[in-house]
N, C-alpha and C positions, 0 to 999 in steps of 0.2 A: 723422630719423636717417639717416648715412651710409648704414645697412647695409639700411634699409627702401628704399630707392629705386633700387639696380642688385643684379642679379646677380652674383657674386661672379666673378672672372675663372677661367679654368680653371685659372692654378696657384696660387690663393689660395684654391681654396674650401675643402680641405679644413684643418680643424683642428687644430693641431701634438697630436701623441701624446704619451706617457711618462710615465714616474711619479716623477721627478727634480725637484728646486728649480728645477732649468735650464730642465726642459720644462714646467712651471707658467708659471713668466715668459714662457717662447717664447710661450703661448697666451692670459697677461695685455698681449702686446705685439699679438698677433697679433687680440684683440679690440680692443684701443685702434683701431688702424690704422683696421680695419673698422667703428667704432659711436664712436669721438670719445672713448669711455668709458671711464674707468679702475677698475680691479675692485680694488688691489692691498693692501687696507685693506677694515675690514668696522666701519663706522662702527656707534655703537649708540645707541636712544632715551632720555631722561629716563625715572626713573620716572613723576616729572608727564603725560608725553604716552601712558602706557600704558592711562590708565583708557578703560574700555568693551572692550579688549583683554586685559587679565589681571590677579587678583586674588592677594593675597600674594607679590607679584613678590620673589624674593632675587638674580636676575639674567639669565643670556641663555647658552643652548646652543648652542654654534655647529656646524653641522650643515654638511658635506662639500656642497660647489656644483661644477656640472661647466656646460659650455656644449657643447649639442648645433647643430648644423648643416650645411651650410647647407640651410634649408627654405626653400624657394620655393611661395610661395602665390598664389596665383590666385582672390582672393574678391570678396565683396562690398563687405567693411569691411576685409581684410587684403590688402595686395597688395605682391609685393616678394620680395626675400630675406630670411630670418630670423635672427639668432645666439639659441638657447633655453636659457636658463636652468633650470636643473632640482637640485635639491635630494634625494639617495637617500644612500641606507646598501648599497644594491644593487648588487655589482657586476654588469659587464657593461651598465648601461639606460644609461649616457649613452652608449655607443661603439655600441651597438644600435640605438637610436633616430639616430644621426648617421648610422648606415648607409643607414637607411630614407629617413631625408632626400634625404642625397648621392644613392640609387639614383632617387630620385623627382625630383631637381632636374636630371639627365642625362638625365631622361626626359620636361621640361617643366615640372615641378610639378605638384603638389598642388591642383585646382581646389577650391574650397565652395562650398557654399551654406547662407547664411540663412535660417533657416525662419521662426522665433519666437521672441518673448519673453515667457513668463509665469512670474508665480510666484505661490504660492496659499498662503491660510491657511484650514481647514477646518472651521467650527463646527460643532456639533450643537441646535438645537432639541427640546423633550420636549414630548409631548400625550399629555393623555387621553384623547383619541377621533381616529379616521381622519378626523373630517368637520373636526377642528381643524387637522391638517396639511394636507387638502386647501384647503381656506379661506386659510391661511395660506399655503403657494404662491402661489396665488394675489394675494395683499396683496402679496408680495416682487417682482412681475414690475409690477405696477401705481406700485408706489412707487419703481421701481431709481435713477430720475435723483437723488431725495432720499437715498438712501442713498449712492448715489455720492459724491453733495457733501460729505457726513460724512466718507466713508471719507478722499476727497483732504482735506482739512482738516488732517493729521495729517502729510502733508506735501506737500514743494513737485516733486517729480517723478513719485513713485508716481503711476500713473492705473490704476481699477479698470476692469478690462475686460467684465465680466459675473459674473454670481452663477449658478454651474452646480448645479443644487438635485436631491439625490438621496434621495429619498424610502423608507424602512425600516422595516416593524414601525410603532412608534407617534415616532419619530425623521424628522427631516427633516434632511439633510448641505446646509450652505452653501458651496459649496465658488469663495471671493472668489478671483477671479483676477485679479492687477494685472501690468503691464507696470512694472519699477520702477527704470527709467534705467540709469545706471553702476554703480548698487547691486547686489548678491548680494539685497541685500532681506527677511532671513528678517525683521529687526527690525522694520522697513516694513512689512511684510506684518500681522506680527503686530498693530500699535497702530492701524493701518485696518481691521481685523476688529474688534477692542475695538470700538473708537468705535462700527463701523457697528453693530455687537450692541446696545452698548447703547439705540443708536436705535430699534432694530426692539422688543427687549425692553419699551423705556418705552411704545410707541405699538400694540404687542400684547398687553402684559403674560405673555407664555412665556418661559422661563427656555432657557439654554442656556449650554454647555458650549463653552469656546472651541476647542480640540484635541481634532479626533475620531480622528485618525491617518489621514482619509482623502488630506490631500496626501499622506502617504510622505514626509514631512519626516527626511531622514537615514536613509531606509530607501526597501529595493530594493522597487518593487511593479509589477504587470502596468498599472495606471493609469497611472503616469510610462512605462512604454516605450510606451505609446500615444498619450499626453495631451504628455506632456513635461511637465519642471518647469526654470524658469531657462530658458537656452539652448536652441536644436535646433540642429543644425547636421549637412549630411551633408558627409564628403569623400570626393574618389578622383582615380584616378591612373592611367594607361598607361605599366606599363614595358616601356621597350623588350626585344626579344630579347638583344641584345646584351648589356644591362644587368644583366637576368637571368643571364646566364650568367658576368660578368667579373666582378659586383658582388656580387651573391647567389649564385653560382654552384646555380644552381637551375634545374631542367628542370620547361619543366608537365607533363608526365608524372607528375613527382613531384606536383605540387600537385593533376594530378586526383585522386591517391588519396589525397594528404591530407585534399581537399574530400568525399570518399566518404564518409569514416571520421568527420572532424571533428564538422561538423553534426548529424549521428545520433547519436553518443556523447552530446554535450553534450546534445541535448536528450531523452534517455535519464535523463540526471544531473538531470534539471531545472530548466537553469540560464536564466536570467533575459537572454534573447537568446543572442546564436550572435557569440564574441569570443576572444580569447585570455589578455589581461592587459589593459585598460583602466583598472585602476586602477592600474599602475605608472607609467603616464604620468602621470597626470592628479594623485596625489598630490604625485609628484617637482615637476610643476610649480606646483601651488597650493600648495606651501611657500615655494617660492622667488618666487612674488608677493602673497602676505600672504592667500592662500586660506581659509577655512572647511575645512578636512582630512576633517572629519567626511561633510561631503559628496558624498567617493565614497564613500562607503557608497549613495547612491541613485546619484548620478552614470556610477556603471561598471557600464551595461546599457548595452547595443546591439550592432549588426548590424555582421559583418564578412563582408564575401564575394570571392570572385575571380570571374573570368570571363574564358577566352579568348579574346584579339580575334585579327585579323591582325596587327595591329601585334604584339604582347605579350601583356601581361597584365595585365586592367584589376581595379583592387582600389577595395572603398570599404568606408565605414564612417559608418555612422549614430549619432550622438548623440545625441539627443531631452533627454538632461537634462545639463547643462552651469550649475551654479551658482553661479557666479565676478561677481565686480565690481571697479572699477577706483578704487573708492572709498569710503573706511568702513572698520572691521574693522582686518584686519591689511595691508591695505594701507596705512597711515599710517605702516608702520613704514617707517626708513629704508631699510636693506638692498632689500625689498622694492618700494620705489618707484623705486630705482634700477634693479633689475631690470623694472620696468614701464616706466621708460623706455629701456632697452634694445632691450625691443618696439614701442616707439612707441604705449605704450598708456597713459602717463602723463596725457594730456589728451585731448582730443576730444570731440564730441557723444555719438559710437556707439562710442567707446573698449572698452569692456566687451562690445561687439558684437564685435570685433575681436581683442579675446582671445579670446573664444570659438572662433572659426575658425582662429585661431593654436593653440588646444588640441588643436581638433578633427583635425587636419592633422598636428600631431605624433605624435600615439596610434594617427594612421593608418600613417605612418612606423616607431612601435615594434612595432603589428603584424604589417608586413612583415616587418619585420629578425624577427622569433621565428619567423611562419610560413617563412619562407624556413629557419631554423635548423633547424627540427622535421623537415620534409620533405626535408630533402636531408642529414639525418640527422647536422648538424653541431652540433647544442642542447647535448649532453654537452660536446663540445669548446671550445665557448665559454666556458660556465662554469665549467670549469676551468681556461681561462688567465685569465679578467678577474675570476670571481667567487671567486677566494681566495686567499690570499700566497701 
């Protein structure tokens, strides 16, 4: 892709504005130019190609698409300039998140880093005595390669990584962790738990229960912001002085008493890591590449933080759960695969590796642009002009 391989020049990067017929097209020209791709038609699939996708289909909502950028990434799997797709009912998140960008693409980019890929599906085993689940641990560490071979049988890319076995009361938690390619993987995960269950059950005869809720499957838990589930990925970024001031018009002064205030309050409330909005980003954008939506519900925990450097000011943000795939699902749908090839995420070995660091790096950029809003007391004023007629 054109737009994955140079930096966007200085007077092309930013993204034509307005809310006119005129300025729609200015922005459907002004993508072509830059990504080869034409946006201007919103093609739709057979009923035939919906199945595994949606049941009593009567037809297709089309839902408001904006293009945020340009993001400039600096990863492992993602490297480039970006134009991002994003799908919201919200105003103000595409022009916010393009801030965050733009301030971070004048200021170098967006570095990431790849952590891991796991995703888990969580059995429970039942006994009558402690000496039976001790025993049985046991059998499960002694047997892992034959279980393994089960579990992959079920398919051709999942690979189980380890059986993390957490022992309760008269309960033993199985908790299979596969590494499951370009897939999101819940389905995958699920039918190599079966198999492997049934394995263990025929050649122990203990019964057990396939969903113990211990992965946090669609839900926030202290396990996934430790463990991770799908994806990890951290990013950050050094903006310039400058940048700050012309771009976010923002003094760290302000952000040290943001940072004062923030971090304590939240974790006064609660709340499930130390962030702002995580799930505005990461919604907007797993619509718009045929996502599992449900998913940030566990997905949007992690870490945001600042820190003064000399240069600027260095910002990052940790994602540990990121459970997206480039294949399967509602990525099969048209709209949405066009939108994956947009990113350059339509093929590749680590494709889905690659969105993930393209995810990671934009929610880091939506971030900025709110923290910047909040602390320099501009948040009211925003959403007054972008978020209502």
């Amino acid at each position: 892709m054109k737009n994955n391989k140079k930096i966007l020049s200085e007077n092309n990067r930013k993204i034509p504005s307005g809310f006119t017929s005129d300025d729609t097209l200015k922005r459907l020209n002004w993508l072509e130019e830059n990504s080869g791709l034409r946006f201007d038609d919103t093609p739709t699939d057979d009923p035939e190609d919906l199945k595994g996708i949606i049941e009593n289909h009567i037809g297709f909502m089309p839902i408001p698409m904006a293009i945020a950028g340009p993001l400039v990434v600096k990863g492992e799997y993602a490297k480039g300039s970006f134009t991002v797709p994003v799908c919201t009912l919200e105003g103000t998140l595409a022009i916010s998140m393009s801030r965050g960008m733009y301030a971070s693409a004048l200021s170098g980019g967006i570095s990431t880093q790849y952590i891991k890929q796991e995703l888990s599906r969580a059995p429970v085993f039942v006994f009558n005595t402690l000496k039976e689940s001790s025993e049985f641990m046991k059998w499960i560490d002694e047997h892992f390669d034959e279980i393994k071979k089960v579990a992959e049988s079920s398919t051709n890319y999942g690979k189980l990584l380890r059986i993390d076995q957490y022992p309760i009361q008269n309960f033993v938690v199985l908790d299979m962790v596969l590494n499951t390619g370009n897939a999101a993987g819940q389905n995958m995960v699920t039918l190599a738990a079966k198999l492997a269950c049934d394995y263990i059950q025929n050649n122990t005869g203990y019964n057990y229960i396939l969903e113990s809720g211990f992965n946090s499957d669609k839900k926030a838990s202290a396990r996934t912001m430790i463990m991770g589930r799908g994806h990890s990925v951290i990013a950050e970024t050094t903006l310039k002085h400058s940048v700050l001031k012309r771009i976010l018009g923002l003094h760290l002064d302000e952000v040290d008493i943001f940072q004062q205030v923030g971090p304590t309050v939240t974790n006064m409330a609660g709340t499930t890591g130390c962030h702002l909005h995580i799930s505005n980003a990461l919604t907007a954008i797993y619509i718009a590449t045929g996502q599992d939506t449900a998913c940030v519900a566990e997905n949007s925990i992690g870490h945001f933080q600042t820190e003064p450097v000399e240069d600027g000011l260095k910002c990052r943000l940790t994602l540990p759960s990121i459970t997206v795939g480039t294949v399967g699902g509602g990525t099969r749908l048209i709209p949405q695969q066009k939108n994956l090839k947009l990113l350059g995420c339509d093929t590749g070995e680590f494709s889905s590796r690659k969105l993930a660091e393209i995810i990671c790096a934009s929610s880091l950029a939506l971030e900025i642009s709110l923290m910047s809003a909040i602390a320099s007391g501009t948040f009211t004023q925003a959403h007054m002009k972008y978020g209502r007629k």
